[in-house]
C-alpha positions in Angstrom: -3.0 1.3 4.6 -1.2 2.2 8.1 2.2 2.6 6.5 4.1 6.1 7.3 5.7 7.0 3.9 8.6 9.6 3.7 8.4 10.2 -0.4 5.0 9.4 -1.2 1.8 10.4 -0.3 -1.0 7.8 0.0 -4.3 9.0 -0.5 -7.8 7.1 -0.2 -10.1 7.9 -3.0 -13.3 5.5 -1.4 -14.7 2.1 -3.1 -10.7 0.7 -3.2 -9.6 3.5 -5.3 -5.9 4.4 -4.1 -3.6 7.8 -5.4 -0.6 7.5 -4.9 2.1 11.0 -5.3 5.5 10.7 -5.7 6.5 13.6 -2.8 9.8 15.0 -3.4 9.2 18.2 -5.8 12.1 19.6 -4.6 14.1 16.6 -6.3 11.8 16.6 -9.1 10.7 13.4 -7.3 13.6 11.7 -8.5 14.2 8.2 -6.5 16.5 7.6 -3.3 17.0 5.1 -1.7 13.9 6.1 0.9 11.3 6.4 -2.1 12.8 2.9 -2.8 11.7 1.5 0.6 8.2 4.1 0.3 7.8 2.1 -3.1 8.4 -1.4 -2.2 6.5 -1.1 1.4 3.6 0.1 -0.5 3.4 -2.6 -3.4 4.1 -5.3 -0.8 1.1 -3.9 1.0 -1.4 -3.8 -2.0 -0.1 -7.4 -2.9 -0.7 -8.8 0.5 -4.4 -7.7 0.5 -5.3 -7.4 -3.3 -9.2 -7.4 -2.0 -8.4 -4.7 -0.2 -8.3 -2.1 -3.5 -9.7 -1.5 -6.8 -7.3 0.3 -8.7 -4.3 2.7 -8.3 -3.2 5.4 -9.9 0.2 7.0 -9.5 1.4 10.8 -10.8 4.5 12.8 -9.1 3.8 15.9 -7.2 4.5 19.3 -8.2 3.6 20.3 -12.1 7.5 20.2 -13.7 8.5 16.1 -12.6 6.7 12.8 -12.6 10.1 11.5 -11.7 13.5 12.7 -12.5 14.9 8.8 -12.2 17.7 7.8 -9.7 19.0 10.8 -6.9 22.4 11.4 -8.9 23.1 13.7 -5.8 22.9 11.3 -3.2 24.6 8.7 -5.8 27.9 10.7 -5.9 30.4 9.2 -4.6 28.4 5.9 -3.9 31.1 2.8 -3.6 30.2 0.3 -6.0 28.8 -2.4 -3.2 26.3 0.6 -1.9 25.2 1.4 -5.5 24.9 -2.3 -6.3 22.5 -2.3 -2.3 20.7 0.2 -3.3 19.9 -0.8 -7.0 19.1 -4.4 -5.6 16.2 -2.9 -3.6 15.1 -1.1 -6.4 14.5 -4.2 -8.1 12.9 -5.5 -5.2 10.6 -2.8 -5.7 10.0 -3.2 -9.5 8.7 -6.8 -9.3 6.3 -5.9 -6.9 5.3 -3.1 -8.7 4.7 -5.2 -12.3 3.7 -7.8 -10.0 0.7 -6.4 -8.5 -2.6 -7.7 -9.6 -4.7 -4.7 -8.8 -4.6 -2.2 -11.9 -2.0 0.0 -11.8 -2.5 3.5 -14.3 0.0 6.3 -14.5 -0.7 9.9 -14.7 2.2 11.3 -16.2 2.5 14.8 -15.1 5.9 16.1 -16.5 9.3 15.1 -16.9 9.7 11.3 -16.6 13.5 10.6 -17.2 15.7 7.4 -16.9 14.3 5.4 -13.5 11.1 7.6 -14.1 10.5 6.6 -17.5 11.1 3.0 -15.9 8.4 3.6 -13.2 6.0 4.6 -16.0 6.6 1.6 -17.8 5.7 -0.5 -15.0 1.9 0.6 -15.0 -0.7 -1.1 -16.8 -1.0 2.0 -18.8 -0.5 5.9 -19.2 -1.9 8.9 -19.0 -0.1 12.0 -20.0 -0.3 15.9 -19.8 0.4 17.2 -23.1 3.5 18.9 -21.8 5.1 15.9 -20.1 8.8 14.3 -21.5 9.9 11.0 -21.7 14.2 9.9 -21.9 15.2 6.6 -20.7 19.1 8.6 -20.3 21.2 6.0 -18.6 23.8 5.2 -21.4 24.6 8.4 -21.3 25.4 8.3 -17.9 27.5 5.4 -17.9 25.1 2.6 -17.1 21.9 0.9 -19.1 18.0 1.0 -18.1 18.0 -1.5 -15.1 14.6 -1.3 -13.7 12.6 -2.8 -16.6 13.3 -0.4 -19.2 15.2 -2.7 -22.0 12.1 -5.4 -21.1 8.5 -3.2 -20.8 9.6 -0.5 -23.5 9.9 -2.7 -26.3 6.9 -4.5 -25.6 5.0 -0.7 -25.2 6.5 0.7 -28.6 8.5 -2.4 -30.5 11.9 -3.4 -30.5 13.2 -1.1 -33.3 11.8 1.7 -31.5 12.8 0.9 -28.4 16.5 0.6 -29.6 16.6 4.1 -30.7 15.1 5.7 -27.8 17.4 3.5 -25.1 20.4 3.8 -27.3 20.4 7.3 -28.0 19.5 8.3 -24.7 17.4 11.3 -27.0 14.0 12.5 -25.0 10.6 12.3 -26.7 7.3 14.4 -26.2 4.1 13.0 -24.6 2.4 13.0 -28.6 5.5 10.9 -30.1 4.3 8.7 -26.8 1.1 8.5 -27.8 1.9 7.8 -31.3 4.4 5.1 -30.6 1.7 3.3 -27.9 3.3 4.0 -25.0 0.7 6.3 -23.9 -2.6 5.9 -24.0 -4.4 9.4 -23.9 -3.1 12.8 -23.4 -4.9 15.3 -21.0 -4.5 19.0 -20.7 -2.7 19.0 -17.0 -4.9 20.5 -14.9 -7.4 17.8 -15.8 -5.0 15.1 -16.0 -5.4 13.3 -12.3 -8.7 14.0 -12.5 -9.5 11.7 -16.1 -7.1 9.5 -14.8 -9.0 8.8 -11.5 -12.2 8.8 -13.8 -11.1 5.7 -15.5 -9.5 4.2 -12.3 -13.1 4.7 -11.2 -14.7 3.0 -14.2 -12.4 0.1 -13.3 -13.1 -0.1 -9.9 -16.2 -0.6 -10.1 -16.1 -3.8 -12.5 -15.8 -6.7 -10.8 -12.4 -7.1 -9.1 -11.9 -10.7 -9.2 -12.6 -10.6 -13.4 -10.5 -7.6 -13.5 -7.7 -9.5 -11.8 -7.7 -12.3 -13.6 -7.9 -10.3 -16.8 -5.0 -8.5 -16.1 -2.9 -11.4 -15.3 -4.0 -13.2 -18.4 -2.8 -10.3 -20.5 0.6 -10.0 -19.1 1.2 -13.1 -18.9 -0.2 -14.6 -21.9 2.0 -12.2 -23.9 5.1 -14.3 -22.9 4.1 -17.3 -24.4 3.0 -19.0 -27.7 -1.1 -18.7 -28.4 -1.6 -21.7 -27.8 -0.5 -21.9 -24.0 -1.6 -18.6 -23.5 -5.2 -19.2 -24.7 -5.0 -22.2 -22.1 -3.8 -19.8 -20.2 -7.0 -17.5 -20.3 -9.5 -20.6 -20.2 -7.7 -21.1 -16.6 -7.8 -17.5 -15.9 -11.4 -17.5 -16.7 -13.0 -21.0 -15.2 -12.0 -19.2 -11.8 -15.1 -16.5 -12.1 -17.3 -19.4 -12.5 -18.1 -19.9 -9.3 -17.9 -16.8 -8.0 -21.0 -14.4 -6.1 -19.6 -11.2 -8.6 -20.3 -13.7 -11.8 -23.9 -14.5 -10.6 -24.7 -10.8 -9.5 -23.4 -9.7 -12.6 -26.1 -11.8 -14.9 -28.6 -11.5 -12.2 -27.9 -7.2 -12.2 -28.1 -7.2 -16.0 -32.1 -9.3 -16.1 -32.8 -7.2 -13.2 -31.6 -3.9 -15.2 -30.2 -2.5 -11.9 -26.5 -1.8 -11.4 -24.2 -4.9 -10.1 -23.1 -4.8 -6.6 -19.4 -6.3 -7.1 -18.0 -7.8 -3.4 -15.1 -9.4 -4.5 -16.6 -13.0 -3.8 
């Protein structure tokens, strides 16, 4: 990836494997309108050559913030056409974010408030450090959850749930997370990046084509009745068929050697 990023760090883990850092500690990495760009430059540029990559895995630097959510400070005194630009390319970025089909796992660092929270949502699924805080805030701020949060928080944790987190506005710790199944496995945080790259890893090295198509089957399948959705899956699945991966992967097994997946 040749892109030049201002507030996040790109960092090439071999075998498609991607980390990427949200890089502004001194803001508690919260989102301007730069990360927004950073963001939607970087999903665009996974999306365009899915073959390219494996799996990625985001965290936020520093050890206090995954993300803070939206840069109140540079928000003050925002007309309302600026705020409404800048919140438009923030949902540019957000589709391409739940719409990548590489796997996308967060490692949840530390605070992840409002937008953050949002962010976290949009990843396949979480890891946490055992310290880290979740708030989706907004209504108290005078606004709602605009970047997924009313949509991928109920499906994480339920609709009841979900109600009394976004409508109190009332943080939660990473083990009422993991309780509620927003979070998959909490990690003592100086091991954190380093399970969640582990299982990045373990993806990566399935075949990428069946992990692709698993993923979309999954998130999409979820929004609609069984019955089209197991249609659905039989589509998702007839396209491995064919491929080089699906014959190296039975041939590997009789052979008793490892697979050699190439995406083919």
């Amino acid at each position: 990836m040749d892109h030049h990023f201002e507030t996040v760090r790109v960092e090439d883990k071999g075998d498609g494997l991607v980390l990427l850092t949200l890089n502004r500690p001194q803001a508690a990495n919260a989102m301007n309108t730069q990360m927004g760009h950073d963001l939607l430059a970087f999903f665009d540029a996974v999306n365009a050559d899915p073959l390219a990559y494996r799996a990625v895995v985001v965290t936020g630097a520093g050890d206090k913030a995954f993300c803070a959510g939206g840069d109140l400070k540079e928000r003050q005194g925002m007309t309302d056409a600026v705020w409404q630009a800048q919140h438009l390319l923030f949902e540019r970025m957000i589709r391409a974010f739940i719409g990548c089909p590489v796997p996308v796992i967060g490692a949840i660092n530390g605070a992840a408030y409002a937008g953050g929270c949002e962010l976290a949502l949009c990843c396949d699924f979480l890891y946490a450090a055992e310290s880290a805080r979740f708030a989706l805030t907004e209504v108290t701020l005078g606004i709602m959850p605009g970047a997924g949060g009313t949509q991928n928080l109920p499906r994480a944790v339920g609709e009841r749930r979900a109600k009394e987190i976004i409508l109190t506005g009332r943080p939660f710790s990473a083990q009422d997370a993991l309780d509620w199944g927003m979070v998959n496995r909490l990690c003592a945080a100086d091991r954190l990046v380093d399970e969640t790259l582990e299982t990045a890893r373990r993806i990566a090295d399935n075949a990428p084509i069946s992990v692709r198509q698993a993923k979309h089957s999954i998130h999409y399948g979820l929004q609609m009745d069984l019955g089209s959705a197991m249609m659905f899956e039989i589509e998702a699945y007839n396209r491995m068929v064919a491929t080089e991966d699906r014959r190296e992967g039975i041939a590997s097994f009789n052979e008793k050697r490892k697979p050699r997946f190439m995406g083919r």
